[in-house]
Each structure stands twice: as structure tokens, then as C-alpha cells.
GUKOL-129773 format. One record per residue (C-alpha): residue in one letter; x, z, y. Coordinates in nm, 4 decimals, padded with zeros to 6 digits. Example, Ala and Ser with C-alpha at 12.3 -4.5 7.8 and 13.67 -1.06 7.14 Angstrom:
@resn: A	x: 01.2300	z: 00.7800	y: -00.4500
@resn: S	x: 01.3670	z: 00.7140	y: -00.1060
This chain:
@resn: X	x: -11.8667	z: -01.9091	y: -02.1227
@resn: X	x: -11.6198	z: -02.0863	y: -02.3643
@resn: X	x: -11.3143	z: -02.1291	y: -02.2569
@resn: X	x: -11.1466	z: -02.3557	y: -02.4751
@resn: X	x: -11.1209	z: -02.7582	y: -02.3176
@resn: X	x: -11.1319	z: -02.8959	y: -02.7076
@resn: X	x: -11.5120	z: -02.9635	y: -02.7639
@resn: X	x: -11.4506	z: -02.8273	y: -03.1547
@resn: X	x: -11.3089	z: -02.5130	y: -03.0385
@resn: X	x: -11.6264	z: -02.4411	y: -02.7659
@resn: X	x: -11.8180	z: -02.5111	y: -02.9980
@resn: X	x: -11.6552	z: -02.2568	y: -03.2235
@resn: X	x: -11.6472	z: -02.0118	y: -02.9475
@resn: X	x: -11.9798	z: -02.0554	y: -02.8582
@resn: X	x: -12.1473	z: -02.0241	y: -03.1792
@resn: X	x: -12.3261	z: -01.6463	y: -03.0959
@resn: X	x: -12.4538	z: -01.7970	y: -02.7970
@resn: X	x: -12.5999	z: -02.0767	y: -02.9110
@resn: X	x: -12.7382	z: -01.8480	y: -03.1993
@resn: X	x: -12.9283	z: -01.6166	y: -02.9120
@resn: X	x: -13.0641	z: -01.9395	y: -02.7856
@resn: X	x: -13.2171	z: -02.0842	y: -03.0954
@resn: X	x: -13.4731	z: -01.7936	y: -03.0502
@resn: X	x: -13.5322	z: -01.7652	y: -02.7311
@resn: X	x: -13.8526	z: -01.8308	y: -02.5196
@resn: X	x: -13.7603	z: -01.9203	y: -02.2131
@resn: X	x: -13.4969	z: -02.2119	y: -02.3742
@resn: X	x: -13.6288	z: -02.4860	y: -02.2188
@resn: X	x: -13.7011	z: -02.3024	y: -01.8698
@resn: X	x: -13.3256	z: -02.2157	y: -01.8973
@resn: X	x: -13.2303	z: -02.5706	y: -01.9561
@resn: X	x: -13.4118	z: -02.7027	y: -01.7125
@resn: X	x: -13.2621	z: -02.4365	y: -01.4418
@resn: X	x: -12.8925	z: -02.5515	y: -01.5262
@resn: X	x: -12.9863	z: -02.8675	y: -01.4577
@resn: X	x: -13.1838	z: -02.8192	y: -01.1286
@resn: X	x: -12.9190	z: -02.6271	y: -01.0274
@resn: X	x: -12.5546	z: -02.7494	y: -01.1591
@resn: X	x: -12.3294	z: -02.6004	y: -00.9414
@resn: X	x: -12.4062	z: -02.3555	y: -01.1925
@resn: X	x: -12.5425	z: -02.5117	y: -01.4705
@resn: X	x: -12.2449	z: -02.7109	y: -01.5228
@resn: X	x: -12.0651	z: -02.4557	y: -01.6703
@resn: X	x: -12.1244	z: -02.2393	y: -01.9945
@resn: X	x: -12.3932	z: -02.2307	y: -02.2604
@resn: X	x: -12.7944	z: -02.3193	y: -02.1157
@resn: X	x: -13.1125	z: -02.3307	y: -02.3091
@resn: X	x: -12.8651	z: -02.4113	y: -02.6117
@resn: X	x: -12.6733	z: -02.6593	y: -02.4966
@resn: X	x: -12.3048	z: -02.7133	y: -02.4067
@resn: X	x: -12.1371	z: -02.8543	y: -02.1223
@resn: X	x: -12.1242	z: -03.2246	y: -02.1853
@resn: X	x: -12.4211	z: -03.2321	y: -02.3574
@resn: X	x: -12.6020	z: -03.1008	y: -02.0234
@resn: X	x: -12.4175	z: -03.3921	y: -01.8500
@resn: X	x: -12.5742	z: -03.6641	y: -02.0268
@resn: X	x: -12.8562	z: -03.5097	y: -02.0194
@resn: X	x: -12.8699	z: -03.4974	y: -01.6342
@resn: X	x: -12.7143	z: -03.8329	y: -01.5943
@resn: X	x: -12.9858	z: -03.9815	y: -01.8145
@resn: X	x: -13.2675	z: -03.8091	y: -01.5798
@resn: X	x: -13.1155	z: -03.9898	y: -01.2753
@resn: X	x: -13.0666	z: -04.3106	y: -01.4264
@resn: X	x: -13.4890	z: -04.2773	y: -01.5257
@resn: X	x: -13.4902	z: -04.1176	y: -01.1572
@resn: X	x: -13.6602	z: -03.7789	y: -01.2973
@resn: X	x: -13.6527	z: -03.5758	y: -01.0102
@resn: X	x: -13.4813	z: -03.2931	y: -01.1713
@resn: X	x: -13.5650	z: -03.0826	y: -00.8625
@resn: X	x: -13.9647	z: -03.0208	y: -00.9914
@resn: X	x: -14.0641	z: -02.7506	y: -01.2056
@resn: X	x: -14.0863	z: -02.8878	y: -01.4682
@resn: X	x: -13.8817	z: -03.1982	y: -01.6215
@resn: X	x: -14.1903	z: -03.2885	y: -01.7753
@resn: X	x: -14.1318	z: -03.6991	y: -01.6679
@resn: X	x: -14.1753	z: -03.6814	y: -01.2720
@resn: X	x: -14.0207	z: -03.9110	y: -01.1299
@resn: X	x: -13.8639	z: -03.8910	y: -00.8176
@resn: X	x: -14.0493	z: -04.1005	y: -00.4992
């Protein structure tokens, strides 16, 4: 988890993390956990991604009304 507020110095601080991620298998799985869940997803590094850039993300779903609760984010909407 970064701890710095300044989005530079996350970033800077966050750089091995995002490193493991670029590699990893499950990335998008892991992304799309933070954001079913963001209690918990709203905080540290997920599926390669920082804070704020999870927040538009997720903000962006609900605007298009993805429900963010399936599986998958795979464009289902919400009914």
C-alpha cells in the first residue's frame, strides 16, 4: 500500500508492485475483485492499477450501469 497522498510519490512508491502485476495472471480477476468489492479495493495497488485510477474506473461502470457485482465485468449491465 503506498502511503504517500502526492499521486507522483505513490506512484514512485508503488513501482515494485505494479512491476509484480505486469506479469501476473490473475490481473484482471484482481481488478475486477477491487472493484466488486471497494471497501477494500479502494485502497492500495489491484490488477495494476492505483487508487484513483480504480475510481474512475468504477465510476465509469455505474454511469454505463455495469453491474460490477457479476463475475465478470465483461459488459453486463445491471437490470
Amino acid at each position: 500500500y503506498p502511503v504517500s497522498v502526492p499521486d507522483t510519490a505513490v506512484r514512485r512508491e508503488a513501482e515494485k508492485a505494479i512491476a509484480v502485476c505486469t506479469g501476473c495472471v490473475v490481473r484482471m480477476r484482481c481488478l475486477e475483485l477491487s472493484l466488486r468489492h471497494w471497501s477494500v479495493g479502494q485502497h492500495g495497488i489491484w490488477g495494476g492499477t492505483f487508487p484513483d485510477e480504480r475510481a474512475a474506473l468504477r465510476r465509469d461502470l455505474v454511469e454505463r450501469q455495469v453491474d460490477i457485482g457479476a463475475p465478470s465485468l465483461g459488459g453486463r449491465v445491471a437490470s
